[in-house]
VEXTI-223218 format. One record per atom (N, C-alpha, C, CB): atom name; y, z, x; residue number from 1. Coordinates in steps of 0.1 Angstrom, whole numbers, m for minus. Each point is the difference from the previous one (the first is absolute). Glycine has a CB too. Example, Ala and Ser with C-alpha at 12.3 -4.5 7.8 and 13.67 -1.06 7.14 Angstrom:
BEGIN
SITE	N	m57	78	132	1;
SITE	CA	12	0	m9	1;
SITE	C	12	0	9	1;
SITE	CB	m12	12	m19	1;
SITE	N	23	m19	15	2;
SITE	CA	11	0	9	2;
SITE	C	11	8	m8	2;
SITE	CB	m6	m22	12	2;
! end
This chain:
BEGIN
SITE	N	m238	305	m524	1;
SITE	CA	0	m13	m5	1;
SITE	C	14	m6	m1	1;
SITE	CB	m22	5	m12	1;
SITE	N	31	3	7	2;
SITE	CA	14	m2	0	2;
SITE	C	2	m6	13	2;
SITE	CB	7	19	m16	2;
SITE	N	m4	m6	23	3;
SITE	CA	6	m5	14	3;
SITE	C	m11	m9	8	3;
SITE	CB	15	22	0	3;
SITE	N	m27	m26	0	4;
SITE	CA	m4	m12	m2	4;
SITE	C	6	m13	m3	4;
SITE	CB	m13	15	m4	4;
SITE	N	17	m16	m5	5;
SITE	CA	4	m10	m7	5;
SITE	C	18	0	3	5;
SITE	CB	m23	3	m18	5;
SITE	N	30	8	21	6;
SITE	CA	11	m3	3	6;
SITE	C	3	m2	16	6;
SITE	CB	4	12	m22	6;
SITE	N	m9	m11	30	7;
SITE	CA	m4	m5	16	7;
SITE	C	m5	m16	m3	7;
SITE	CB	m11	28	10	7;
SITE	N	2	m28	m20	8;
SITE	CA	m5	m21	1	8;
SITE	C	10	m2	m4	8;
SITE	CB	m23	m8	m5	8;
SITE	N	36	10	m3	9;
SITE	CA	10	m4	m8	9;
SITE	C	11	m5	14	9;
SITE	CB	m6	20	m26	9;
SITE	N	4	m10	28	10;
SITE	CA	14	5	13	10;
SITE	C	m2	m10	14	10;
SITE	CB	0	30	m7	10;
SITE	N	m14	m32	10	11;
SITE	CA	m7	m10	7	11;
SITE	C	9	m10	m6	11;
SITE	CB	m26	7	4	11;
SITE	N	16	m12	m17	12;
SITE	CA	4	m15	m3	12;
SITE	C	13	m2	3	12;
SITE	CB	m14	m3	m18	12;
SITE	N	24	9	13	13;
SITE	CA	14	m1	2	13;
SITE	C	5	m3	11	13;
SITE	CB	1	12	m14	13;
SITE	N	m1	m4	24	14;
SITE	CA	m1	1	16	14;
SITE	C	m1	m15	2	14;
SITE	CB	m12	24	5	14;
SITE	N	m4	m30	m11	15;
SITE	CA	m3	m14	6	15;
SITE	C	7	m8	m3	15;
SITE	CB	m17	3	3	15;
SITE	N	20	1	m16	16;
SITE	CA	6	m14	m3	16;
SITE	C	15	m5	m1	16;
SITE	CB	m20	3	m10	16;
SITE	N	26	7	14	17;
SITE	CA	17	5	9	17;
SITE	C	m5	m4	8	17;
SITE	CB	13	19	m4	17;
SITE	N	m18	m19	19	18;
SITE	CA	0	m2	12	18;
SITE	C	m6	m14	m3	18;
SITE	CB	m2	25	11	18;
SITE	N	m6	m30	m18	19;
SITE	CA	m4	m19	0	19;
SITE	C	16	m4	m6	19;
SITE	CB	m34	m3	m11	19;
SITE	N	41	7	2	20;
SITE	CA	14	m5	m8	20;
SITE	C	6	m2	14	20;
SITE	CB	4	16	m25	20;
SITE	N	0	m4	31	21;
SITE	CA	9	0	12	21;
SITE	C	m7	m8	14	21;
SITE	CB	11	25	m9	21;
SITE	N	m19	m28	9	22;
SITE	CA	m9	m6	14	22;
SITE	C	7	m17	m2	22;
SITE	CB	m31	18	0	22;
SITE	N	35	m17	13	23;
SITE	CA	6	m15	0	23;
SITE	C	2	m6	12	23;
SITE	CB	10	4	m18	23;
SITE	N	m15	m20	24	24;
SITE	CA	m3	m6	7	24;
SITE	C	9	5	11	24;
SITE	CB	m10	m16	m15	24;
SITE	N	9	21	26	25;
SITE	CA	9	m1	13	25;
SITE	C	11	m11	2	25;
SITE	CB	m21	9	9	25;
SITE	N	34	m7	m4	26;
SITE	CA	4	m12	m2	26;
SITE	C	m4	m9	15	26;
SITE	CB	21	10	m20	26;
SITE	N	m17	m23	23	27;
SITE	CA	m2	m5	11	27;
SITE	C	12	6	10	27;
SITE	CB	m13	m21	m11	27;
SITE	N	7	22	26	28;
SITE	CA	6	6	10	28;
SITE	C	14	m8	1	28;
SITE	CB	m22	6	11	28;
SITE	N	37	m2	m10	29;
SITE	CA	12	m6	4	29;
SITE	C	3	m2	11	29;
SITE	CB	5	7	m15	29;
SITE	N	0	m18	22	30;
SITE	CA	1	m1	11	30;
SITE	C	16	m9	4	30;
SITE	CB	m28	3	0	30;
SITE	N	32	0	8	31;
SITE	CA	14	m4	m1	31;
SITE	C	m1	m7	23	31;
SITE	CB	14	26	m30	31;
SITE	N	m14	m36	29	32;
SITE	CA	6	m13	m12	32;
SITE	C	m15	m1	m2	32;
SITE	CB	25	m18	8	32;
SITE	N	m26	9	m18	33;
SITE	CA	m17	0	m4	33;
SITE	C	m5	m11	7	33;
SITE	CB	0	9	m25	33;
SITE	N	m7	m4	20	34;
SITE	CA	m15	m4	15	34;
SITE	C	m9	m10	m4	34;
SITE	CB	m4	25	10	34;
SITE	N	0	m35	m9	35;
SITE	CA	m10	m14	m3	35;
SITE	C	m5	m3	10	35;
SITE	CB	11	m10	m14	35;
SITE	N	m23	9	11	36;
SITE	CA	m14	m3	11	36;
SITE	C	m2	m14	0	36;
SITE	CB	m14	23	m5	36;
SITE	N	14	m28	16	37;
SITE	CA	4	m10	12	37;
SITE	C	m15	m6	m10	37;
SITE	CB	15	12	33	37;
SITE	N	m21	m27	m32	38;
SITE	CA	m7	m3	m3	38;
SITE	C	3	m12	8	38;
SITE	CB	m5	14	m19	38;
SITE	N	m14	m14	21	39;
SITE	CA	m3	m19	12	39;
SITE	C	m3	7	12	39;
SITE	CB	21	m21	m8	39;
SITE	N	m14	18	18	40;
SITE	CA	3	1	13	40;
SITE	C	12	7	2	40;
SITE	CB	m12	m19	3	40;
SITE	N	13	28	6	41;
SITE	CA	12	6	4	41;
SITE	C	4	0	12	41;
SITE	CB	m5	11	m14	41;
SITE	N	16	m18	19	42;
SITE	CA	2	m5	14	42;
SITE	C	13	10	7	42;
SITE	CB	m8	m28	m9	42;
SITE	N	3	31	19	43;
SITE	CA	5	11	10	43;
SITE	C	1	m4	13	43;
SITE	CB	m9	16	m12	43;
SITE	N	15	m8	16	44;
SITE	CA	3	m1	18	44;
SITE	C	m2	10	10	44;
SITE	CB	17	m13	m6	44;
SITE	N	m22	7	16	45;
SITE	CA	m2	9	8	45;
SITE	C	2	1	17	45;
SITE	CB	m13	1	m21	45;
SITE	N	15	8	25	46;
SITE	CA	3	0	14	46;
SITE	C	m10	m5	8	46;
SITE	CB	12	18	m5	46;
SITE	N	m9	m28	14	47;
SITE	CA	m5	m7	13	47;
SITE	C	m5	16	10	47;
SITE	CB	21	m29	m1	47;
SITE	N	m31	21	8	48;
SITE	CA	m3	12	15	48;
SITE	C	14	3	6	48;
SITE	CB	m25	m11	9	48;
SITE	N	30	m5	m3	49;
SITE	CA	7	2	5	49;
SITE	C	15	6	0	49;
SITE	CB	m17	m14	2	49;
SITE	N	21	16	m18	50;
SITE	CA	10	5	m3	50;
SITE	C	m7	16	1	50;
SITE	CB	14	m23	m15	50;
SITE	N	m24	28	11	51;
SITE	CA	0	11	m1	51;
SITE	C	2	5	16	51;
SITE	CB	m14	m2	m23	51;
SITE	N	5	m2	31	52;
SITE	CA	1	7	17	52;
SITE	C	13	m3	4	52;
SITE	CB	m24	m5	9	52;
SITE	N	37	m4	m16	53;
SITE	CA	12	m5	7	53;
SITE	C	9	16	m4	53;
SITE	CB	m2	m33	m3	53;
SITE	N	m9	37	m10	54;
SITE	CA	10	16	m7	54;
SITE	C	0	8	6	54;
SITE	CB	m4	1	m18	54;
SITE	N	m13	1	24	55;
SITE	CA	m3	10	6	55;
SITE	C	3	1	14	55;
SITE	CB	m15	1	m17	55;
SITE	N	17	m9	23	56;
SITE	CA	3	0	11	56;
SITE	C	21	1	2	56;
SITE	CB	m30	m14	2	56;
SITE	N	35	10	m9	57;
SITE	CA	15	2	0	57;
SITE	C	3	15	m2	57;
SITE	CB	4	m24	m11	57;
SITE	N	m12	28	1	58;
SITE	CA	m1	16	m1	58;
SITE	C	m4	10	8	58;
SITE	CB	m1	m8	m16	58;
SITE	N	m7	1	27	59;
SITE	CA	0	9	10	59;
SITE	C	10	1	13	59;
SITE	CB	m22	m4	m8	59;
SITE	N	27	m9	7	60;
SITE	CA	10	m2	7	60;
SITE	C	16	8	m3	60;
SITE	CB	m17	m20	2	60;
SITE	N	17	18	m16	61;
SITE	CA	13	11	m4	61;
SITE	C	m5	12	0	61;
SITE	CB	11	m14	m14	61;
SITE	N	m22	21	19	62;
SITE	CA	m5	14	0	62;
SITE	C	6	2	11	62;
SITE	CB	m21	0	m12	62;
SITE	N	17	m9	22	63;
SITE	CA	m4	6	15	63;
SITE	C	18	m5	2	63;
SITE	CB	m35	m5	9	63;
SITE	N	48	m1	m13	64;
SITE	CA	12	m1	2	64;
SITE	C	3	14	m5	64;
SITE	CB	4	m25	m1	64;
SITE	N	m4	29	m7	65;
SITE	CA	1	18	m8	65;
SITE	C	m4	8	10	65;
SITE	CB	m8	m4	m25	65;
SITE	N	m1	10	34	66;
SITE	CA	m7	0	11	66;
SITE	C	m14	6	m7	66;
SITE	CB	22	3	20	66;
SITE	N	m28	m10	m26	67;
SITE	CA	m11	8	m14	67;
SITE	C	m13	m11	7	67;
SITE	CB	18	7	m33	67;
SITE	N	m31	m1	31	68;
SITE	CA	m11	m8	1	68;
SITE	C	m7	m3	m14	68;
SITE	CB	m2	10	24	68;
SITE	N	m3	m15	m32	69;
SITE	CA	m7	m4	m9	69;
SITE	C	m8	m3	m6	69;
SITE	CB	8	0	6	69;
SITE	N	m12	m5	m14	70;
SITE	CA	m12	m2	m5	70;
SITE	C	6	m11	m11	70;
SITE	CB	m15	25	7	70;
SITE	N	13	m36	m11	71;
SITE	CA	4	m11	m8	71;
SITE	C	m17	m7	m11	71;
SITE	CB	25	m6	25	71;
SITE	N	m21	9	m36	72;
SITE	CA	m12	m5	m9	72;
SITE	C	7	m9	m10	72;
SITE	CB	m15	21	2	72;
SITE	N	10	m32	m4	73;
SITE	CA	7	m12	m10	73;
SITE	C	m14	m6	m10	73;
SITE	CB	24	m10	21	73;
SITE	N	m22	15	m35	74;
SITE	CA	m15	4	m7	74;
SITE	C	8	m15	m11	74;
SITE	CB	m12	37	3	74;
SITE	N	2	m46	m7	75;
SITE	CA	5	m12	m6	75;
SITE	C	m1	6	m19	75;
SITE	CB	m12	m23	24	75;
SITE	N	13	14	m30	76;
SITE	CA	5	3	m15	76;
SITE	C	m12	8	m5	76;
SITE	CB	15	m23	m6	76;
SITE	N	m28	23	10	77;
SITE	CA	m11	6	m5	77;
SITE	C	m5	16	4	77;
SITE	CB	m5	m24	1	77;
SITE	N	21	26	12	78;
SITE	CA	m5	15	8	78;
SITE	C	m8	m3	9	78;
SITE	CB	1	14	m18	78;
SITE	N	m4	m29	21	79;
SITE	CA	m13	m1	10	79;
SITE	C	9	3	15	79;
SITE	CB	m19	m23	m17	79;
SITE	N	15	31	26	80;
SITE	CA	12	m3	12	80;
SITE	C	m7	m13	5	80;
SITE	CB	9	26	9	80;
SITE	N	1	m33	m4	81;
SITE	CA	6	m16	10	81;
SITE	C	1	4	6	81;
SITE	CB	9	m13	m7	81;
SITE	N	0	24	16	82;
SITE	CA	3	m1	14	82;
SITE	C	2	16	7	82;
SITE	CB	12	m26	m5	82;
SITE	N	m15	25	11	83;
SITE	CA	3	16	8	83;
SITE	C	3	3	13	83;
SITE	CB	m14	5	m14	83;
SITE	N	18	m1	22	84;
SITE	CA	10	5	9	84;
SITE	C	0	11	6	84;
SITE	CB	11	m12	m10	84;
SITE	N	m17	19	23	85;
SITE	CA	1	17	m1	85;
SITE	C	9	m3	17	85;
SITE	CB	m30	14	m18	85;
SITE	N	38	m10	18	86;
SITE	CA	7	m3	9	86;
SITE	C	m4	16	13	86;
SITE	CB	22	m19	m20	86;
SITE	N	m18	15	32	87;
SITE	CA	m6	12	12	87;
SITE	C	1	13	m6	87;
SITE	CB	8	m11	21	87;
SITE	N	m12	26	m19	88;
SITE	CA	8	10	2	88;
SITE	C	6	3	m16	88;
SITE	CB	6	m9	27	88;
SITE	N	m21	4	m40	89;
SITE	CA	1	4	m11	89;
SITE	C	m9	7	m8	89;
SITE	CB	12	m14	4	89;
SITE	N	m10	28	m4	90;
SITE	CA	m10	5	m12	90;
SITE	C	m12	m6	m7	90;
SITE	CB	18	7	m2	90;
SITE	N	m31	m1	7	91;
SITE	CA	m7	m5	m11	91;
SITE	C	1	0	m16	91;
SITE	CB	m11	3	18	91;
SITE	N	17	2	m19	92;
SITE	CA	0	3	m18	92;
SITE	C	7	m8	m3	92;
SITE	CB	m2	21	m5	92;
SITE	N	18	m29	13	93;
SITE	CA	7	m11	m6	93;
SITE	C	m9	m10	m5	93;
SITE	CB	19	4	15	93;
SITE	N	m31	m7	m14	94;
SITE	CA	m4	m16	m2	94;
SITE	C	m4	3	m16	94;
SITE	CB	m11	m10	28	94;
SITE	N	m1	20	m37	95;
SITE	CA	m1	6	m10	95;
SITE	C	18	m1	m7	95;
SITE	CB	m27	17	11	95;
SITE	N	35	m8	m9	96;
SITE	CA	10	4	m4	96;
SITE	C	12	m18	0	96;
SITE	CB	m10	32	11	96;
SITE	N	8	m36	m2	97;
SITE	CA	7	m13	0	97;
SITE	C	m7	m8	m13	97;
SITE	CB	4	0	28	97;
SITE	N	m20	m3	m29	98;
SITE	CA	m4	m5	m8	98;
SITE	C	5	6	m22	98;
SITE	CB	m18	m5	30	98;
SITE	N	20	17	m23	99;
SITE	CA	0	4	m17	99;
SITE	C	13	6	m3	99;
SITE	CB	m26	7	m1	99;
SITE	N	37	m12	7	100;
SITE	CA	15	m4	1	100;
SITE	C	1	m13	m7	100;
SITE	CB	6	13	22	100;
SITE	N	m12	m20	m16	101;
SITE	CA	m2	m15	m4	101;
SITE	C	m4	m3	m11	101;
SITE	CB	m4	m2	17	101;
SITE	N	m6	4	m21	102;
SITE	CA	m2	1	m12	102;
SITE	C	3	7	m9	102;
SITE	CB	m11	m5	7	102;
SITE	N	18	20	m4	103;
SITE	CA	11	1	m9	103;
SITE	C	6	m5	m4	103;
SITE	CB	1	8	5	103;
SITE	N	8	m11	4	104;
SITE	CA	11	m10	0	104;
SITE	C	m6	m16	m14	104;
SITE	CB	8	10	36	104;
SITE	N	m24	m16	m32	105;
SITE	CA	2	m11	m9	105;
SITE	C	m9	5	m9	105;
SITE	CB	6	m19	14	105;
SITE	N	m8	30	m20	106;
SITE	CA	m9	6	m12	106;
SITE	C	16	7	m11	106;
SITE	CB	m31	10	19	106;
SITE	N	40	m7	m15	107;
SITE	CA	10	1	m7	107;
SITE	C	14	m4	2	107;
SITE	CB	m13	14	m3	107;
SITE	N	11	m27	5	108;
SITE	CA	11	m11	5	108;
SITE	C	9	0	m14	108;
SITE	CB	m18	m18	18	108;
SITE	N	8	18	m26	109;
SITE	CA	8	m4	m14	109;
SITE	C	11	11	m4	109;
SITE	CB	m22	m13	m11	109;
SITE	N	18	25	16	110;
SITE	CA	13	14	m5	110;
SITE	C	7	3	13	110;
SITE	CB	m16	15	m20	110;
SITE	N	10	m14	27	111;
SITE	CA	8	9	15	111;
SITE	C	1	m14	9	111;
SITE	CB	m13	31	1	111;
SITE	N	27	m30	8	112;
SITE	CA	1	m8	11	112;
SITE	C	m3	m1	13	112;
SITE	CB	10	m1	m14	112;
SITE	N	m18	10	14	113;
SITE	CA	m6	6	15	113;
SITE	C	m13	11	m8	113;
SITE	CB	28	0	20	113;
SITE	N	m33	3	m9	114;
SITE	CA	m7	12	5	114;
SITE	C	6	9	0	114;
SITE	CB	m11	m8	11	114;
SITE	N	21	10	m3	115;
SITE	CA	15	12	2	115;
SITE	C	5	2	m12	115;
SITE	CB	7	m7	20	115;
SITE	N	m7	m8	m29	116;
SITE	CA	5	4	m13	116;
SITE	C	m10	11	m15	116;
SITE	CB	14	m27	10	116;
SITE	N	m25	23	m4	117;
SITE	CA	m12	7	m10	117;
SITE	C	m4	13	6	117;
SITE	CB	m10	m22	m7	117;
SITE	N	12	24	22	118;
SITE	CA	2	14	5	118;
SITE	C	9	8	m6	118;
SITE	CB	m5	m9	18	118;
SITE	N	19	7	m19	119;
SITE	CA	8	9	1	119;
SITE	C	1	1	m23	119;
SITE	CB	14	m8	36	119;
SITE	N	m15	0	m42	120;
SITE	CA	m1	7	m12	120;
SITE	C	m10	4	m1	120;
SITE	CB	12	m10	m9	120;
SITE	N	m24	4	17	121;
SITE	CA	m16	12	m10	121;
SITE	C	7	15	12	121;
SITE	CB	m38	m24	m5	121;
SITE	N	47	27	9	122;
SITE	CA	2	14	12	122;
SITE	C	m12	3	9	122;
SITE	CB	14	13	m18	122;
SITE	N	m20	m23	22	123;
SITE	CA	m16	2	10	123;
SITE	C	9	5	14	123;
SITE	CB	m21	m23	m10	123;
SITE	N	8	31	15	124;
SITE	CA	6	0	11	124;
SITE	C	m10	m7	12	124;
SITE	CB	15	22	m10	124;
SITE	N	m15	m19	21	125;
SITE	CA	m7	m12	13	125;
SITE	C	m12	2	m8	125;
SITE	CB	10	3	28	125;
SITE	N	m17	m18	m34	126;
SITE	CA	m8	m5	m1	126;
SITE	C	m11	10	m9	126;
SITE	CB	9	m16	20	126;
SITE	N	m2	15	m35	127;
SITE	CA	m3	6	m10	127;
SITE	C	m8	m11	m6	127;
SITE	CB	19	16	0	127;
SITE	N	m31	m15	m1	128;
SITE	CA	m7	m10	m10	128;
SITE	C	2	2	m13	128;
SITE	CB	m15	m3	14	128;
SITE	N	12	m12	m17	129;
SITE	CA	m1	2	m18	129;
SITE	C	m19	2	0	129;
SITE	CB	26	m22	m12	129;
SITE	N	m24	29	6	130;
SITE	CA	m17	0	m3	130;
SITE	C	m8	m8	m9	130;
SITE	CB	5	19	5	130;
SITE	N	6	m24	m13	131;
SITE	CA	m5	m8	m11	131;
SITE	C	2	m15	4	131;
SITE	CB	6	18	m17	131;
SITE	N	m3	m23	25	132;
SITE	CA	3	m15	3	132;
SITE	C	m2	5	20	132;
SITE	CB	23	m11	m27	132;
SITE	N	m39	2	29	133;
SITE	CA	m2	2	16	133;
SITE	C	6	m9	1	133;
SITE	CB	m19	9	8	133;
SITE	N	26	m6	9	134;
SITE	CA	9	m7	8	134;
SITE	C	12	m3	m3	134;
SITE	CB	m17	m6	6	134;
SITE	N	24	20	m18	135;
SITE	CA	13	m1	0	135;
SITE	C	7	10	6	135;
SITE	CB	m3	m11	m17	135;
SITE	N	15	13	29	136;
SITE	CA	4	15	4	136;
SITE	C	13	1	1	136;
SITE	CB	m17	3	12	136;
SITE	N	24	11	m17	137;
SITE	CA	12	1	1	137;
SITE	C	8	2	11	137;
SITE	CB	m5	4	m18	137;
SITE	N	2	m15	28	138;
SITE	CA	9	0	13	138;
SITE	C	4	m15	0	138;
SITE	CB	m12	21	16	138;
SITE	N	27	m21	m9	139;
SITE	CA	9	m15	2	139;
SITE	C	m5	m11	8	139;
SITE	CB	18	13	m2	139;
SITE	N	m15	m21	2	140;
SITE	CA	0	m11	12	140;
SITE	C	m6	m10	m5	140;
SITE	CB	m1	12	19	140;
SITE	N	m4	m13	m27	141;
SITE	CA	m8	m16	m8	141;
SITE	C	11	m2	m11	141;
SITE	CB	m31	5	2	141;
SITE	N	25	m21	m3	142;
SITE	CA	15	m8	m2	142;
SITE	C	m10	m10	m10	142;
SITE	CB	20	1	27	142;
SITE	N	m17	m9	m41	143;
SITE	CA	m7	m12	m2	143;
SITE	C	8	m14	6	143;
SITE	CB	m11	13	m22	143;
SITE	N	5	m20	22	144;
SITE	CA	3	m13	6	144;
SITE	C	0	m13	m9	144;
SITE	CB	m11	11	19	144;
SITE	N	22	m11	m23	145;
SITE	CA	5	m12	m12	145;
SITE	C	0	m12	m1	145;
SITE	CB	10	12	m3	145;
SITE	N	m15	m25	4	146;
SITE	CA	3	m12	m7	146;
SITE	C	7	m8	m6	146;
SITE	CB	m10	8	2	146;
SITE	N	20	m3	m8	147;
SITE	CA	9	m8	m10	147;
SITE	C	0	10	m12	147;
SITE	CB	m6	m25	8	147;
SITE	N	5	36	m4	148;
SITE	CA	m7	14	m11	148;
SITE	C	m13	3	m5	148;
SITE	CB	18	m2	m9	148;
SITE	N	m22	m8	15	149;
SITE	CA	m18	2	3	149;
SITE	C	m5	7	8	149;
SITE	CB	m3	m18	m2	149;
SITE	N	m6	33	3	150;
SITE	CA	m2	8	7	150;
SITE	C	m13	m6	4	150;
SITE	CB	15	20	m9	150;
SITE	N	m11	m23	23	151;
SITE	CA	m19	m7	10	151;
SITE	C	m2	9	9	151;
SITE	CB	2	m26	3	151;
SITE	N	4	33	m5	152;
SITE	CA	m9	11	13	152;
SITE	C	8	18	0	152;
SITE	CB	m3	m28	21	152;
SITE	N	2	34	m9	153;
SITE	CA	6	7	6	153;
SITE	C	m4	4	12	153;
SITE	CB	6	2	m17	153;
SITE	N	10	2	21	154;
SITE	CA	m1	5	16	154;
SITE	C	m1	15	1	154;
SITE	CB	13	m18	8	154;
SITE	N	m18	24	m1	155;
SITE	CA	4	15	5	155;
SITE	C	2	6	15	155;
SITE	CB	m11	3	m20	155;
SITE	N	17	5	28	156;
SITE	CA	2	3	14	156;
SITE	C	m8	19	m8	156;
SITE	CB	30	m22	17	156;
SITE	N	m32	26	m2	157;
SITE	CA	m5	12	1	157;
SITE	C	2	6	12	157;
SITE	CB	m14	m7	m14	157;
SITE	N	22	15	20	158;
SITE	CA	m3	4	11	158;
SITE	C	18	3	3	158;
SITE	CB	m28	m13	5	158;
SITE	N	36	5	m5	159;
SITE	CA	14	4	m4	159;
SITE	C	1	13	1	159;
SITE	CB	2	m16	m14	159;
SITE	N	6	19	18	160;
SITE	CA	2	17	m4	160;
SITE	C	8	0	m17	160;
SITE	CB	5	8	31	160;
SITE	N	m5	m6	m41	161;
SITE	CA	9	3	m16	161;
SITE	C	m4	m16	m6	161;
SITE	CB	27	20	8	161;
SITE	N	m30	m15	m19	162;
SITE	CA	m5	m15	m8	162;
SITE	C	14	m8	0	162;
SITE	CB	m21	11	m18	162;
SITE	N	33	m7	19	163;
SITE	CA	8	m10	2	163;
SITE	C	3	m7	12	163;
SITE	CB	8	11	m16	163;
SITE	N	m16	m7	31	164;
SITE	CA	3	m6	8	164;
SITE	C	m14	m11	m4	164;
SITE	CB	17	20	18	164;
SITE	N	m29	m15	m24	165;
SITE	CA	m11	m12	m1	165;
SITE	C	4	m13	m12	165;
SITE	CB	m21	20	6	165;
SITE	N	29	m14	m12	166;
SITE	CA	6	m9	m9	166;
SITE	C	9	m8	8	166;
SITE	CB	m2	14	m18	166;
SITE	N	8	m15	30	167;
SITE	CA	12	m7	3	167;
SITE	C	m11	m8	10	167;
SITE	CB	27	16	m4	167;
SITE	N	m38	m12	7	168;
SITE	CA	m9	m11	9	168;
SITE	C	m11	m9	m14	168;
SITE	CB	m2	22	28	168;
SITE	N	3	m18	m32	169;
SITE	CA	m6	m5	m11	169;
SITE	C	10	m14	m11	169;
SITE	CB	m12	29	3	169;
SITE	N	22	m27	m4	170;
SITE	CA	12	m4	m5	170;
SITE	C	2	m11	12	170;
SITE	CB	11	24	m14	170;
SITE	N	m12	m19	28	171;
SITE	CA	2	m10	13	171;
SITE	C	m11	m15	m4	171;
SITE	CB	5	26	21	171;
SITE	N	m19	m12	m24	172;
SITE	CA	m9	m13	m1	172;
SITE	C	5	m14	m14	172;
SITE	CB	m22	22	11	172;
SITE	N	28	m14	m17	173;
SITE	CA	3	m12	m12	173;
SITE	C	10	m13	3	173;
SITE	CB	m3	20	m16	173;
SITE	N	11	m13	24	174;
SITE	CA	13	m8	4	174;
SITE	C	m7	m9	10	174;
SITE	CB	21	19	m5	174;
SITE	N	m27	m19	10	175;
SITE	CA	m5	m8	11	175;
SITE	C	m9	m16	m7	175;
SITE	CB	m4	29	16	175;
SITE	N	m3	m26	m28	176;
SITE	CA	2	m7	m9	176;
SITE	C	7	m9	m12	176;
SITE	CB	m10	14	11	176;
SITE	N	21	m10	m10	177;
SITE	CA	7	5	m12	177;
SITE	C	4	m19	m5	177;
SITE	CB	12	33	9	177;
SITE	N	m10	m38	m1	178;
SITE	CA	0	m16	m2	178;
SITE	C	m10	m9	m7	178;
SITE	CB	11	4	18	178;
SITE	N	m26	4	m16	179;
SITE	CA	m9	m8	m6	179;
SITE	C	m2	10	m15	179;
SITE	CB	m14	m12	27	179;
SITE	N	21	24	m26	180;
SITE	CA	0	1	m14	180;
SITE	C	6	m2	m13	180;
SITE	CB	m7	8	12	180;
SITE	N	19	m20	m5	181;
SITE	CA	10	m3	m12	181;
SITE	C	m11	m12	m5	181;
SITE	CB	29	7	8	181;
! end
């Protein structure tokens, strides 16, 4: 009955320490802090025609490199806009082009490339994330800026080293680059 009674004792205590100490979570910190857009939220987005003008410049700086290609230009939603599989290219570049691309505009906000999110996560040829479909740690996708407005991205595939699909990719921007100031 004792130790009965000294166990309910030892309980209570327990509970009512842990209710003393129990205290609200604080709110999440965010730096710079963050305020949710209210009404309408007005955005921009890439024309057909600017997208096929990407994809198509980027095949063209492939095939000066002497590289054949594959060119995907996916708009601000990841939706692809324009695609490109140029002669005498791999089937797997078109998959692999696409999810460069989206790399590239699913982590626009931390890494400046594909090549750039490759080489810190240490992936090697086309290491998936398994936790996020259609992200991979190989180079050549690029986002496509606005005025620092990310509307899209480009990616090449087929290149030989993600830095040569990056410099056809990079081609495709510059070909642009006037309608994006």
């Amino acid at each position: 009955m004792r130790l009965a009674a000294s166990i309910a004792a030892l309980s209570l205590a327990a509970a009512a320490a842990a209710a003393a100490l129990a205290q609200p979570l604080p709110a999440p910190a965010s730096y710079p802090p963050v305020a949710g857009a209210k009404g309408v939220i007005a955005t921009h987005e890439m024309s057909l025609d600017m997208a096929e003008k990407i994809a198509r410049a980027g095949i063209e700086a492939c095939r000066k490199l002497g590289f054949h290609t594959t060119m995907v230009v996916v708009d601000s939603s990841g939706t692809m806009k324009a695609f490109l599989r140029d002669d005498q290219t791999g089937p797997h570049t078109i998959a692999l082009a696409q999810d460069k691309a989206y790399t590239a505009l699913t982590l626009s906000n931390r890494f400046a490339s594909s090549l750039a999110f490759a080489n810190a996560r240490g992936g090697t040829l086309g290491t998936p994330m398994p936790n996020i479909r259609g992200v991979t740690t190989v180079g050549g996708g690029l986002p496509i800026k606005y005025r620092n407005e990310v509307i899209g991205a480009v990616a090449s595939s087929g290149a030989v080293g993600a830095d040569n699909d990056e410099k056809c990719s990079n081609a495709g921007i510059a070909a642009v680059a006037d309608e994006l100031r």
